[in-house]
GUZA-274152 format. One line per field, with one value per residue (C-alpha): residue number from 0; x, y, z. Coordinates in Angstrom, 1 decimal. Each point is the difference from the previous one (the first is absolute). Example, Ala and Ser with C-alpha at 12.3 -4.5 7.8 and 13.67 -1.06 7.14 Angstrom:
# GUZA-274152
rose	c(0:1)
x	c(12.3:1.4)
y	c(-4.5:3.4)
z	c(7.8:-0.7)
***
This chain:
# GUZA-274152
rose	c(0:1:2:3:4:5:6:7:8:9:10:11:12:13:14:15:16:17:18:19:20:21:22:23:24:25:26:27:28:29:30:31:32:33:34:35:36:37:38:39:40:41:42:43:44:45:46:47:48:49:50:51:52:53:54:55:56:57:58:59:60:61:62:63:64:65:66:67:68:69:70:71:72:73:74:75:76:77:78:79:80:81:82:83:84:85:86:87:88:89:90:91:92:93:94:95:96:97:98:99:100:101:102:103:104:105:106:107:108:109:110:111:112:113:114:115:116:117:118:119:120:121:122:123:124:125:126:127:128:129:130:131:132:133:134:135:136:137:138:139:140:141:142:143:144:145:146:147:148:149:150:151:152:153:154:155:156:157:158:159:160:161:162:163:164:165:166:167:168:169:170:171:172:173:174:175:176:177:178:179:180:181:182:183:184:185:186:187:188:189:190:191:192:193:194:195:196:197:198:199:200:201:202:203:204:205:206:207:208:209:210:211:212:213:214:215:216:217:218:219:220:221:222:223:224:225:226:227:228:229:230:231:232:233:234:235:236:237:238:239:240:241:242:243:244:245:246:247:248:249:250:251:252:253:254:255:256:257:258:259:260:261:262:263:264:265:266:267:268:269:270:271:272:273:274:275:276:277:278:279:280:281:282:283:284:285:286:287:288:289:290:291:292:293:294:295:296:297:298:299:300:301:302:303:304:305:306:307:308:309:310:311:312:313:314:315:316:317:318:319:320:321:322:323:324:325:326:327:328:329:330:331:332:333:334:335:336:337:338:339:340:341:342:343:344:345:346:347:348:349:350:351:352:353:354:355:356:357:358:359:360:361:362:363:364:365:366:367:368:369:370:371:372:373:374:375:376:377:378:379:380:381:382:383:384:385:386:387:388:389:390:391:392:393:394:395:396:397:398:399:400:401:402:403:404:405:406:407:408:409:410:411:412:413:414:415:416:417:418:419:420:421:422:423:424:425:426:427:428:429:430:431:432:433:434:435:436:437:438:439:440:441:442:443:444:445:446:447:448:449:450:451)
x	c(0.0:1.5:0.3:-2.2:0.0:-2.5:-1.3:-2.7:-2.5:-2.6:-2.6:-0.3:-1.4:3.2:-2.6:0.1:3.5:0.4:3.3:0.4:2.5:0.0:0.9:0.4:-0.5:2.0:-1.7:-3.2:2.0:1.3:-3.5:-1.7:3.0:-0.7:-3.6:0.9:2.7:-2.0:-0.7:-2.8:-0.5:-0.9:1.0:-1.9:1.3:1.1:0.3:1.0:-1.5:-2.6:-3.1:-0.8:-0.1:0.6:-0.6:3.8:1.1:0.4:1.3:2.6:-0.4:1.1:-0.6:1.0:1.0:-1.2:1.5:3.3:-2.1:-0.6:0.1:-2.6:0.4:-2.4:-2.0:-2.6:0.0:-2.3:-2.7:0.8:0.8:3.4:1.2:2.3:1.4:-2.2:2.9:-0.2:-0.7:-2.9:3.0:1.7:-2.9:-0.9:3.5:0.4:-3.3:-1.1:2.3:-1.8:-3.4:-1.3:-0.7:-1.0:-3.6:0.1:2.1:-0.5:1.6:3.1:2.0:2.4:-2.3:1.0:-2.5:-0.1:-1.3:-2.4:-1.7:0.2:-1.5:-2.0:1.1:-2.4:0.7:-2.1:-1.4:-1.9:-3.8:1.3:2.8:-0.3:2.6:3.1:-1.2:-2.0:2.6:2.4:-0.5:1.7:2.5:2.5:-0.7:2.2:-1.9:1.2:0.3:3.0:-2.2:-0.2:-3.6:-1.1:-2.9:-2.5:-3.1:-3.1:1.3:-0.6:4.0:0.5:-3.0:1.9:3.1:-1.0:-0.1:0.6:3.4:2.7:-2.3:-0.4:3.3:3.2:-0.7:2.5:-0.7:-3.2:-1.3:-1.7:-2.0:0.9:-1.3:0.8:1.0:1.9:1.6:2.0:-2.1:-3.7:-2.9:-1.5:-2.9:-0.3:-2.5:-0.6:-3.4:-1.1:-1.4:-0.2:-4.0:2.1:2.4:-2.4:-2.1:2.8:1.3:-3.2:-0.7:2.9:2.4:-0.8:1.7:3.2:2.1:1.7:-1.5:0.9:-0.7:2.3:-2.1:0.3:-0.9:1.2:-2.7:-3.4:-3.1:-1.5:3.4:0.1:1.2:1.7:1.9:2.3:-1.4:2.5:-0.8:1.2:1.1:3.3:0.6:0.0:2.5:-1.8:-0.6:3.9:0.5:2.5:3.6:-0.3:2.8:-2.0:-1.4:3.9:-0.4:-4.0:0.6:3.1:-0.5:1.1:-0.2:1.2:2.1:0.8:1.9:-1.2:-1.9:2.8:0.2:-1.1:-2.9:-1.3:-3.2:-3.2:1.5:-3.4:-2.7:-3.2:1.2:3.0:-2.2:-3.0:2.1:1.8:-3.8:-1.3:2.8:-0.5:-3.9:0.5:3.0:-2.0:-1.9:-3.3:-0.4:2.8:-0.3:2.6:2.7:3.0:1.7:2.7:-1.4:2.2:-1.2:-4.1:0.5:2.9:1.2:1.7:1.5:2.3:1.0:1.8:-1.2:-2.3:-2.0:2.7:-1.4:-2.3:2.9:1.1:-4.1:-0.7:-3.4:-3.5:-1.5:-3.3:-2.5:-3.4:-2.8:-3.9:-2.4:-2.0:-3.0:1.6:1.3:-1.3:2.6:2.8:-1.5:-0.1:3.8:1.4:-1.9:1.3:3.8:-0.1:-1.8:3.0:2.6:1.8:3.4:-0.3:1.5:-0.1:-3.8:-1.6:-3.8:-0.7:-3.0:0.4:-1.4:-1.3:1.7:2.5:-0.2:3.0:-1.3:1.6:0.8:-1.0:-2.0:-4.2:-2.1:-0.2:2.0:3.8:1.7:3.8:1.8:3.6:-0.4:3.6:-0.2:0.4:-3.4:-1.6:-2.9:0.5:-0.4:-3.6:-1.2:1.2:-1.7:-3.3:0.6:0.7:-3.7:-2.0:2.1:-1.1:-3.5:-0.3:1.0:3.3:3.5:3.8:3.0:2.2:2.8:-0.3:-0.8:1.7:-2.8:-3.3:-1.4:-0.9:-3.7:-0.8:2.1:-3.0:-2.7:2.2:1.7:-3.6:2.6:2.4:-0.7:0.2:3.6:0.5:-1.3:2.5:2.6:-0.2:-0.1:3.0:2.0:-1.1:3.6:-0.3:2.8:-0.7:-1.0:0.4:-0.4:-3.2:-1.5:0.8:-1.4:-3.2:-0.4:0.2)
y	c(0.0:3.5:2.1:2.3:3.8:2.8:1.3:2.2:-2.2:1.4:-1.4:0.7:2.7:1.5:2.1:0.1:-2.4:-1.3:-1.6:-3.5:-2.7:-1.7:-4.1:-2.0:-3.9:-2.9:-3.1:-0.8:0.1:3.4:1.2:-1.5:1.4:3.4:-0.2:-0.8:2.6:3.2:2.0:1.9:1.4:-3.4:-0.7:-0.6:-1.8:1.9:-1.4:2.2:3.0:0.5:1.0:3.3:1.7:-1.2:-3.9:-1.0:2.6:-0.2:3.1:-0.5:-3.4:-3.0:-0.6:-3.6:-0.1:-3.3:0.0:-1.9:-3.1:-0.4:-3.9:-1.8:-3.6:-1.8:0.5:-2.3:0.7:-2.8:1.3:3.8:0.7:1.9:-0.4:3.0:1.9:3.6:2.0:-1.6:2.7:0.0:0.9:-2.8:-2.2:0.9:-0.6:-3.8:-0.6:1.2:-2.5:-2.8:1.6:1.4:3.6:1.5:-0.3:4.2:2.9:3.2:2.9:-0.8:-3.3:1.1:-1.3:-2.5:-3.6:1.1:3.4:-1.0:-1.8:2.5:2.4:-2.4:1.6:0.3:0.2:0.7:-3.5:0.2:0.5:-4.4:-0.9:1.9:1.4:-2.1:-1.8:-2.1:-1.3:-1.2:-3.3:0.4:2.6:-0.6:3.0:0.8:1.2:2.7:-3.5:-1.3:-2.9:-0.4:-1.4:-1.2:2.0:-1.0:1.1:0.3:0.6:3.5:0.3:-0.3:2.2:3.0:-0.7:0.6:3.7:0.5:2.2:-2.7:0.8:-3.6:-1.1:-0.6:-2.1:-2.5:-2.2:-0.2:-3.1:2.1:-1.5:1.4:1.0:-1.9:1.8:-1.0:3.2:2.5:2.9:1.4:0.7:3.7:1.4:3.9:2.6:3.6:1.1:3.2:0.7:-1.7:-2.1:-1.0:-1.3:-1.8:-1.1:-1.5:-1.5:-1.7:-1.3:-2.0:-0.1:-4.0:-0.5:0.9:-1.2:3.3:3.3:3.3:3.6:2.8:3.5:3.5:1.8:3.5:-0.1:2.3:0.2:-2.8:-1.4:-0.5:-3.4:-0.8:-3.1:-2.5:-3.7:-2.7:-3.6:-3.5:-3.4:-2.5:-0.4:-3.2:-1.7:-0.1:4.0:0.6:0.6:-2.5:0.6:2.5:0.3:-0.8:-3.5:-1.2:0.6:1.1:-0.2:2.3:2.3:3.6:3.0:3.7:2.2:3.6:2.4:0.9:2.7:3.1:-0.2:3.9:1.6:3.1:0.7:0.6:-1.8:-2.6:3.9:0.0:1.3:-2.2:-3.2:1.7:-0.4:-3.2:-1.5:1.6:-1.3:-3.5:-0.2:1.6:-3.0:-2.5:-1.9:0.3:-3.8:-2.6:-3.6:-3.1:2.1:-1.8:1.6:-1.7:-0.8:2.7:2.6:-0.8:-0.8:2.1:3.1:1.8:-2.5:1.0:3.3:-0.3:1.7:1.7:1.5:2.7:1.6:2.0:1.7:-0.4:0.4:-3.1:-1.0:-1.3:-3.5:0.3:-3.0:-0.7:-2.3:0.4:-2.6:-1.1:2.2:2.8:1.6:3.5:0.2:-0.9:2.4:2.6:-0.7:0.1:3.3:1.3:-1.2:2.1:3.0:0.0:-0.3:-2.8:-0.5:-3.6:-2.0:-3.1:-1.0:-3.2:-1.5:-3.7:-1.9:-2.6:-3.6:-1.9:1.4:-2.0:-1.6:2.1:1.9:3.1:-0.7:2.6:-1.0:-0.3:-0.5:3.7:2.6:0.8:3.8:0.3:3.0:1.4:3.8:2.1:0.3:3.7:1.1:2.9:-1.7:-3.5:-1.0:1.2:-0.9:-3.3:-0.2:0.9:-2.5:-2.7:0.4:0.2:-3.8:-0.6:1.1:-2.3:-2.9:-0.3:0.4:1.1:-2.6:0.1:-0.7:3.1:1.9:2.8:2.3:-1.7:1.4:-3.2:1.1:-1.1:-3.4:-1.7:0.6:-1.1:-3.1:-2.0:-3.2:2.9:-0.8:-3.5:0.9:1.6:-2.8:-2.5:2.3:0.5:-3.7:-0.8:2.9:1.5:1.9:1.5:-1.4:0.9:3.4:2.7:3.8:-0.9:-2.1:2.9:2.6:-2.7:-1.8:-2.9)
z	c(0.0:-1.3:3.1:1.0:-1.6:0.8:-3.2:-1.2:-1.5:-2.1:-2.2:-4.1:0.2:1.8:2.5:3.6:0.4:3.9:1.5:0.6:0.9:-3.3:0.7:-3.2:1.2:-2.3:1.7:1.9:2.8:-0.1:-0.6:2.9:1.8:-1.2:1.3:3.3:0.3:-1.6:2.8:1.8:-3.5:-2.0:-3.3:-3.7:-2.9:-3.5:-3.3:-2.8:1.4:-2.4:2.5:-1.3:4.0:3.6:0.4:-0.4:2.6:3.7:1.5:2.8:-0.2:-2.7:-3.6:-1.2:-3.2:-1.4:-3.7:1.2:0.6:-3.7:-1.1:-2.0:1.6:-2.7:-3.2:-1.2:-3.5:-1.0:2.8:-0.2:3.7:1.5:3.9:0.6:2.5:0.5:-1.0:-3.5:-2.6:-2.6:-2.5:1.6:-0.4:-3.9:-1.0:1.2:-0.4:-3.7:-1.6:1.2:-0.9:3.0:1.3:3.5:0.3:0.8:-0.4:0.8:-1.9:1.1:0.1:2.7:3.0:1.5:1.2:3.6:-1.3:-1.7:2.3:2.6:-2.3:-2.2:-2.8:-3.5:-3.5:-3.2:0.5:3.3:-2.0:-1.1:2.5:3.3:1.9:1.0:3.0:-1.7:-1.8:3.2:0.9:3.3:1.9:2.8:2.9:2.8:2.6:2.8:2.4:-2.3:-1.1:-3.8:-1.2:-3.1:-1.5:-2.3:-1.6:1.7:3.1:2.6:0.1:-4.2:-0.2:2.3:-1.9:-3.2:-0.2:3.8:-1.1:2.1:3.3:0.5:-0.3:-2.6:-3.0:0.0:-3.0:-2.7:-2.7:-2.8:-2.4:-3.7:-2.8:-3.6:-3.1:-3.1:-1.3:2.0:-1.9:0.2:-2.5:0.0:-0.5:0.4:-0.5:0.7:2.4:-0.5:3.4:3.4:-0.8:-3.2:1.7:2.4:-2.3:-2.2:3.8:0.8:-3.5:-1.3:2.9:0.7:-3.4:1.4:2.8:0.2:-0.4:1.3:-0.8:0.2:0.8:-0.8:3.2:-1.2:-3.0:0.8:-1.6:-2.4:-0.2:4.4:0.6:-3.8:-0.4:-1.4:0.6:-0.3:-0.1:-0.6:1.2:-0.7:-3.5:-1.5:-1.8:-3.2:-0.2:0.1:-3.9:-1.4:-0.3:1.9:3.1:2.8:-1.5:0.6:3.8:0.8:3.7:-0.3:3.0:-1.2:1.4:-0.6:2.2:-0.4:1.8:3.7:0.7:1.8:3.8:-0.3:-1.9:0.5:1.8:-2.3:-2.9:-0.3:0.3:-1.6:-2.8:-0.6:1.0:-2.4:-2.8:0.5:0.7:-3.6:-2.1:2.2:-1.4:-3.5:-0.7:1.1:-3.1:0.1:-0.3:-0.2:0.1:0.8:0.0:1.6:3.3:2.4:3.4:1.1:-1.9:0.7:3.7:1.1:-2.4:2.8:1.2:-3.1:1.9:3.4:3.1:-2.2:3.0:0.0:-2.7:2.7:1.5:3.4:1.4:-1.2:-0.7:1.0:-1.3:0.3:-0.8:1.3:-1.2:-0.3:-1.0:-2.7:0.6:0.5:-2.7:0.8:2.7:-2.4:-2.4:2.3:1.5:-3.6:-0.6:3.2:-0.6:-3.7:1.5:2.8:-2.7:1.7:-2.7:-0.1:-3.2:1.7:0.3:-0.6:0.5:0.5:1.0:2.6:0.3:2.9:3.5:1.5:3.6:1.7:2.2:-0.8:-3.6:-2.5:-2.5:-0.2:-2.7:-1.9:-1.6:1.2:-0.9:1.1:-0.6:0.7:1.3:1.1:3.7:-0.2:-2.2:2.1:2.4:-1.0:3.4:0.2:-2.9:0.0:3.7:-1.8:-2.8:3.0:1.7:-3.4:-0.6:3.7:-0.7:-2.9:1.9:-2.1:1.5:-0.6:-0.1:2.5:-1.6:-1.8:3.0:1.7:1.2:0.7:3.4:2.1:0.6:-3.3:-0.3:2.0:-2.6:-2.6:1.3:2.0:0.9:2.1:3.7:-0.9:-1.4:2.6:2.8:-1.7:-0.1:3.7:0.9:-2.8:1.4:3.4:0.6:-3.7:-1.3:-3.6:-0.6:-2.4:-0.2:-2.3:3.1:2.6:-2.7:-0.4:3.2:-1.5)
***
């Protein structure tokens, strides 16, 4: 185990960074021993750091950093299931396993989480309206609890059910068996289309979105009038081997995993570089380049599930301020509340280039994952924009008033009034929680800021 070193620990946003004594663990051992030897202050496991706010940070206390324990110990490749450490990468993950025709059964927008991660925060993708979020996909987990124990976890269960999306609270994810999902080329058939307002986009959403596995729809929240809630709608699923045209390159290796890098974005940019104005234009030229309607086009998995992955620390590109993530849900039924929020967002001018819609399936049995059947808006926002605060505070109780809810792990601000009406399953969270862990062993600034 690397020895301790106090650092200031921050989430991807970069706001609001807290000091910790960072602990990185290279055996099962050496993590249990860094439970037991936190301190008054606790400790909560980190992957990659990828949580948009607070839930990887423990002020004056430890931060165990899980990604040294990174072995994948088997693969069934006939069956399609993984058993991997939980600081195993996505990327990791998608380069062993793609050659032998298999792919994670969810990524988010990013493939630098790692296992443990995305269990804690039950992480979703563009497939969640057909596959759910990632829980439902792990066939067991291996938790150490704050009494050094280590218990195998499976589904169905009150203690897999607080894991998944309980944010590391309940423990450090040790190991995980994932079941995967099947592909036979490395690259992705596309569908796009342009909708002209926000009920376009909806209405295209709701009509033909169960003839894709993956659909997603980035927004323009800066357009007013008739054109409020524009959009780019991009679809599709794992190409077959038969669409790949022949002779071309990728027939020779179809489960080739490639990927593009380019250079990192500088550790210094000025404030104000993403304003309305520069964001206004970047988010017209974004619409007008997009083809109206395009189908089958081929696109790496890469490029459709991850393009900034391409760009190192890209979230400096909002200056030393950093930035807000800010995603909610509503149901199905209540599309006048996402109406209205969209309407709100343009009329507030929030310079947001990085704004995508989804519709979620069937909600997932954590009891403090994410996703419920409805419509899901996430938007990046700089931290500095004049008010943010309170009007994201307003935004928080009309999501609360329509039964809907925020994701915690994109959370840095929610006010802990609200987090009742949006997560029903909390006191039982929290009742487990308290018998798992009555000294608070794992804790986090979010579960101070929450009460959780």
């Amino acid at each position: 185990m690397s020895a301790d070193t106090t650092v200031s620990v921050t989430g991807w946003g970069r706001t609001a960074p807290t000091a910790a004594r960072l602990i990185r663990p290279a055996t099962y051992e050496e993590a249990a021993a860094a439970v037991r030897e936190c301190g008054a202050r606790g400790g909560i496991p980190r992957g990659l750091g990828r949580a948009y706010g607070d839930a990887a940070q423990n002020a004056g206390g430890a931060v165990f950093d899980m990604t040294g324990l990174d072995r994948i110990h088997a693969i069934d490749a006939d069956g399609g299931t993984v058993l991997c450490d939980a600081g195993v990468s996505l990327h990791r993950l998608m380069e062993v396993l793609l050659p032998l025709g298999w792919f994670v059964p969810v990524t988010p927008g990013t493939r630098y989480v790692t296992v443990g991660g995305a269990i804690g925060a039950d992480i979703h993708g563009k497939n969640h309206h057909v596959s759910g979020s990632f829980s439902r996909h792990v066939l067991a987990f291996e938790l150490l609890t704050a009494d050094g124990g280590i218990r195998t976890v499976t589904p169905g269960t009150p203690l897999f059910d607080a894991t998944a999306g309980g944010m590391g609270l309940t423990g450090v994810i040790l190991t995980a068996t994932v079941r995967l999902q099947p592909v036979e080329t490395a690259l992705m058939a596309v569908d796009t289309e342009r909708a002209t307002d926000l009920d376009d986009l909806m209405a295209r959403l709701t009509t033909t979105d169960h003839r894709y596995r993956y659909s997603v729809a980035w927004i323009d929240l800066l357009a007013r009038g008739a054109a409020t809630g524009r959009a780019v709608l991009t679809r599709g699923d794992h190409a077959p081997l038969d669409a790949l045209p022949k002779g071309a390159r990728a027939r020779q290796d179809p489960l080739a995993f490639r990927t593009s890098r380019f250079p990192a974005a500088p550790a210094s940019l000025p404030e104000g570089l993403l304003s309305r104005t520069t964001v206004g234009l970047f988010n017209e030229v974004w619409y007008r380049k997009a083809p109206r309607t395009q189908k089958g086009r081929l696109q790496r998995i890469a490029s459709f599930f991850h393009p900034l992955d391409g760009v190192p620390h890209w979230n400096r590109i909002y200056g030393r301020g950093g930035f807000v993530q800010y995603q909610f849900v509503v149901g199905y039924g209540r599309e006048d509340t996402l109406r209205r929020i969209v309407r709100r967002i343009s009329e507030h001018r929030c310079p947001s280039f990085l704004a995508v819609l989804k519709r979620f399936g069937d909600a997932d049995p954590g009891w403090l994952s994410f996703p419920v059947p409805g419509w899901t808006l996430a938007l990046d926002i700089p931290a500095g924009l004049p008010g943010l605060g309170a009007f994201l505070d307003e935004l928080d109780e009309e999501v609360a008033a329509a039964g809907g809810r925020v994701y915690l792990a994109k959370d840095s601000r929610l006010r802990p009034d609200l987090l009742a009406a949006m997560y029903p399953r909390l006191d039982d969270f929290r009742a487990l929680r308290a018998e798992l862990d009555p000294r608070g062993v794992f804790t986090s600034d979010l579960s101070r800021r929450l009460t959780l």
